[in-house]
N, C-alpha and C positions, 0 to 999 in steps of 0.2 A: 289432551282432550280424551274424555272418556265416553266410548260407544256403546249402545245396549248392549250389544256383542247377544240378541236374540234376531231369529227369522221367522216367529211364527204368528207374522200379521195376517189377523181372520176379520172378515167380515160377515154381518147380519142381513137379513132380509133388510130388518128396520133399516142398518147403516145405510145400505144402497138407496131404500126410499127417500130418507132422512137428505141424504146427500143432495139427491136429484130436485128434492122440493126449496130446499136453498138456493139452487141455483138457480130457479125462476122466481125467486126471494116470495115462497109461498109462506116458507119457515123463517124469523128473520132471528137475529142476534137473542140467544136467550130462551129461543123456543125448539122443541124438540117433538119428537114423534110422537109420544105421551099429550102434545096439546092438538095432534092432529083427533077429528070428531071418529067415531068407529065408522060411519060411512065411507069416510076420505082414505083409513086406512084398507080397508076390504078391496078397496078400487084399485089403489094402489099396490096391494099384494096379489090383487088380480092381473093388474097388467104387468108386473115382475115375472108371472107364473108363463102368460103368455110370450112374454120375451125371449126368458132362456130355452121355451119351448122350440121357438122359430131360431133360436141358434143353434139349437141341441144336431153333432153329428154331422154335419153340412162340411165334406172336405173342401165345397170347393170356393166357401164361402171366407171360411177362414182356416186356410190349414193346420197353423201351427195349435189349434184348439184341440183337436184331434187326437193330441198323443196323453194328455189328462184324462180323456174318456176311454182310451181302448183299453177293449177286456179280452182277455184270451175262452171261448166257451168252449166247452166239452159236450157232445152231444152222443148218449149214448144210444146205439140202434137196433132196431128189435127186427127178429128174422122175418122176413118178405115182407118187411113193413116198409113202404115207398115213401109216405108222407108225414111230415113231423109239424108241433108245433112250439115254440119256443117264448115261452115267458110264466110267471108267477099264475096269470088268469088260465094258465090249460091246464086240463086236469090230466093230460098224458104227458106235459112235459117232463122228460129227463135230458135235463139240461141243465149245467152250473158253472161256474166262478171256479171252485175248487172242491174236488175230492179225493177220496182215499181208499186204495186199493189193497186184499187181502186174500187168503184161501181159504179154502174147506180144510180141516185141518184131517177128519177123520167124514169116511163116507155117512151119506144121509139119508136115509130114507125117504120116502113120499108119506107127507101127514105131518111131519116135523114140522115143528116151532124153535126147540130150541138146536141149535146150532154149534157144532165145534171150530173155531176159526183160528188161523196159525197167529194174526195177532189183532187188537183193536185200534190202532196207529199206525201209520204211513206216512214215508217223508221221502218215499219213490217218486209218486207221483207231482208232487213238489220237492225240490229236493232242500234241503234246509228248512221247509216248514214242517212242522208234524201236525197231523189231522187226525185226528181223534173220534172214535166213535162216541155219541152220546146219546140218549132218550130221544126218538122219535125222528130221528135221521131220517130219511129215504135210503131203500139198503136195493141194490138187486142181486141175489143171486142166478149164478150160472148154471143152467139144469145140464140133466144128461142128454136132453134133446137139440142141445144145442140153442136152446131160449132163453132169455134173464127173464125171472119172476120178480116182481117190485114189491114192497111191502115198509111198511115202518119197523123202526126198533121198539122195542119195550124194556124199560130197566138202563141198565148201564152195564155195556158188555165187557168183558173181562177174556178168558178164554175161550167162555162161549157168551151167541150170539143169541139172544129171544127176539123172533119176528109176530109181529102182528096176525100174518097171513099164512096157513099151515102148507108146505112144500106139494105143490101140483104133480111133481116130478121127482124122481132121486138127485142128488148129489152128489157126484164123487171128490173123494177129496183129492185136492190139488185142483178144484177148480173155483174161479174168481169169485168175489165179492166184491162189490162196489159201494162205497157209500157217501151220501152229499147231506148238507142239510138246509141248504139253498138254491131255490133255482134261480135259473138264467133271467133276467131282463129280458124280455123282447126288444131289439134295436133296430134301430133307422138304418145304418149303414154298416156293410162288410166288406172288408178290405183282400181276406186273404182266407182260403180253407185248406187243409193237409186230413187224410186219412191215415190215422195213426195207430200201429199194430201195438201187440203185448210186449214189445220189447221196447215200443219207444219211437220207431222206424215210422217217418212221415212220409208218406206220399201225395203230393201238390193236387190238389182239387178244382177243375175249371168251376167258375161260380156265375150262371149265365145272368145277366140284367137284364133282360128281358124276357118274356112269356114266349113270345115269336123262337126263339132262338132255344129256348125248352122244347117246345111242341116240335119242332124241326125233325128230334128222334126219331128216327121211323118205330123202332122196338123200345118199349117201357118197359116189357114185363118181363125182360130177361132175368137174372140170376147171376147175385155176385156182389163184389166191392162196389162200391159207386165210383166212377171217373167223373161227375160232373152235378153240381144242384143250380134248382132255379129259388133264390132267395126274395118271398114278399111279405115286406113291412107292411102287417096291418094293425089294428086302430089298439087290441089290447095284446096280440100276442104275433113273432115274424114264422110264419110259412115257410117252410122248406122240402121240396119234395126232390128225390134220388133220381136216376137215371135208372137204378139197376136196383134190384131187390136183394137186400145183403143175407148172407150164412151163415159171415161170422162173427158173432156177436163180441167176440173178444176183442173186437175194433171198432175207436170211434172216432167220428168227426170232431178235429179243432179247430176251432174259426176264430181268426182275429176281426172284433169289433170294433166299433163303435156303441158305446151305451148311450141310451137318453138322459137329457138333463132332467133331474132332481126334482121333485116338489117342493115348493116352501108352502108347507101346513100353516105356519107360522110365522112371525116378522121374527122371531129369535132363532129362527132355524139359522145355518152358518150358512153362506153362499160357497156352490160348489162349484167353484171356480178357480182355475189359476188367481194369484194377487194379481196377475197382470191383468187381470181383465177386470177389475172392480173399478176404475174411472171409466170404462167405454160402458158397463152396463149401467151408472148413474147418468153417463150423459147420455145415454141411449131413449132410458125409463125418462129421463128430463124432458126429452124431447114431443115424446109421443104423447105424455102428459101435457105439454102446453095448450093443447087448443082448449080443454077441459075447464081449463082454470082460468080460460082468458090471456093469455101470459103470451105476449113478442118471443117467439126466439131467434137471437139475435144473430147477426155474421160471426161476432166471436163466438157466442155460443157451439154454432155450426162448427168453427175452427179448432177449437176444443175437441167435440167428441169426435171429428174427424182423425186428429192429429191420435185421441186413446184410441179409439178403434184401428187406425192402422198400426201403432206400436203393440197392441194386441192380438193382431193376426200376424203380426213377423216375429213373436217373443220365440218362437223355436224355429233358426233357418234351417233346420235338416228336411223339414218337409214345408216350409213357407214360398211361397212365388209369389212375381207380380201381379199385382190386380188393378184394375182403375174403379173409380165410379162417373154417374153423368153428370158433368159438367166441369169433368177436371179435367188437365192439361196433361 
């Protein structure tokens, strides 16, 4: 017997629609998404979108989902600055996925653009990947004041750096460079944060869930590392604000997340999902779709995405536990 001997089953927006409309035999033998009307399909790419929205994140809805979403962010901090915010829509976020760290290679003056840097790659800060500087990065450098100035790249650096933004302050060298060229997601849910110095050295960060338990601080305004953030999901970008006002800017926050689920733009976009979850999101999308079209959903039916949906919340038992729903035993 000869096996594919491949693993890389992907599915479509269309697949999952496609799928779910058969099963309320919308779609019958012979027909396909191509003969659904453009209306039918817009709805239906609508409520795909709504779906993974209300799954996106939710540890306690389905654990074992959780570990294909988490992202490690890096949040870098700017001196006495208390409050940050985190996603593509803020125009102050410095925040990212991954970056790459560097020096001043020879001191710099104030008014400066271009830049001497010990190198344009890093594989410190990831260690086995290498991150590269390119055109229009986000860079910050480290002033003598003890501030990161932020600016863009220009060019394609080499052993030096051209910035956008001409240096506020001097630079000496041997001091940092940071550079990303994406930022962070704003996400629904954080699991874990560390304060992490120039050498690498984490320190555990409490992360309050509630406003109550922020506000509780008697002193905000103090001075220093932060021991503790209150973390709030909002609608385009997550809120994060310190306990303590930091100094030193050569330390940042890492947080392990949760990111949000995906757009589908498109019915050919890929569904970003485990493969284990592509039967529970067809019979999920099946389901909520019936009243629409008229369409019985049946006991088996029920029995079905019941049965995907809980082999898709226990696909990973390192962080899965029991759950019930109403009306089961």
């Amino acid at each position: 017997m000869a096996t594919s001997g491949s693993w890389n089953l992907s599915a479509t927006a269309e697949d999952i629609i496609t799928t779910s409309l058969e099963d309320l035999q919308i779609l019958g033998d012979g027909q396909s998404y191509s003969d659904l009307s453009a209306a039918a399909k817009a709805t239906m790419l609508r409520r795909l979108n709504y779906l993974v929205k209300q799954w996106q994140g939710t540890a306690d809805f389905a654990p074992g989902l959780k570990v294909s979403t988490r992202q490690r962010v890096t949040l870098f901090l700017a001196k006495n600055q208390i409050q940050y915010t985190v996603g593509p829509a803020s125009s102050d976020s410095r925040a990212t996925t991954q970056y790459g760290r560097t020096t001043i290679s020879a001191a710099e003056a104030i008014g400066q653009t271009t830049l001497s840097i010990t190198s344009n790659t890093d594989t410190t800060t990831y260690p086995g990947t290498t991150v590269t500087m390119t055109a229009s990065d986000i860079v910050g450098i480290e002033l003598d004041d003890g501030t990161i100035q932020w600016s863009t790249i220009s060019g394609t650096p080499s052993t030096t750096m051209t910035i956008a933004d001409a240096l506020t302050v001097a630079a000496a060298a041997g001091n940092y460079v940071y550079w990303f060229t994406s930022r962070a997601q704003h996400f629904p849910v954080i699991e874990l944060a560390v304060l992490r110095d120039s050498n690498g050295n984490d320190l555990p960060i409490d992360v309050f869930r509630t406003v109550q338990a922020y506000e509780a601080i008697a002193n905000k305004s103090g001075q220093g590392d932060p021991t503790s953030i209150l973390v709030e999901p909002n609608v385009l970008n997550t809120r994060i604000t310190l306990d303590l006002k930091p100094q030193d800017v050569t330390k940042q926050l890492r947080l392990t997340v949760l990111y949000p689920a995906e757009d589908y733009d498109s019915s050919s976009n890929d569904i970003a999902f485990p493969q284990e979850w592509y039967a529970a999101l067809a019979a999920e999308l099946g389901k909520r779709s019936a009243p629409s079209y008229g369409k019985m959903w049946t006991p088996t039916m029920e029995e079905n995405r019941k049965e995907a949906l809980a082999m898709a919340r226990s696909v990973n038992p390192e962080v899965s536990n029991a759950y019930f729903e109403p009306g089961e035993l």
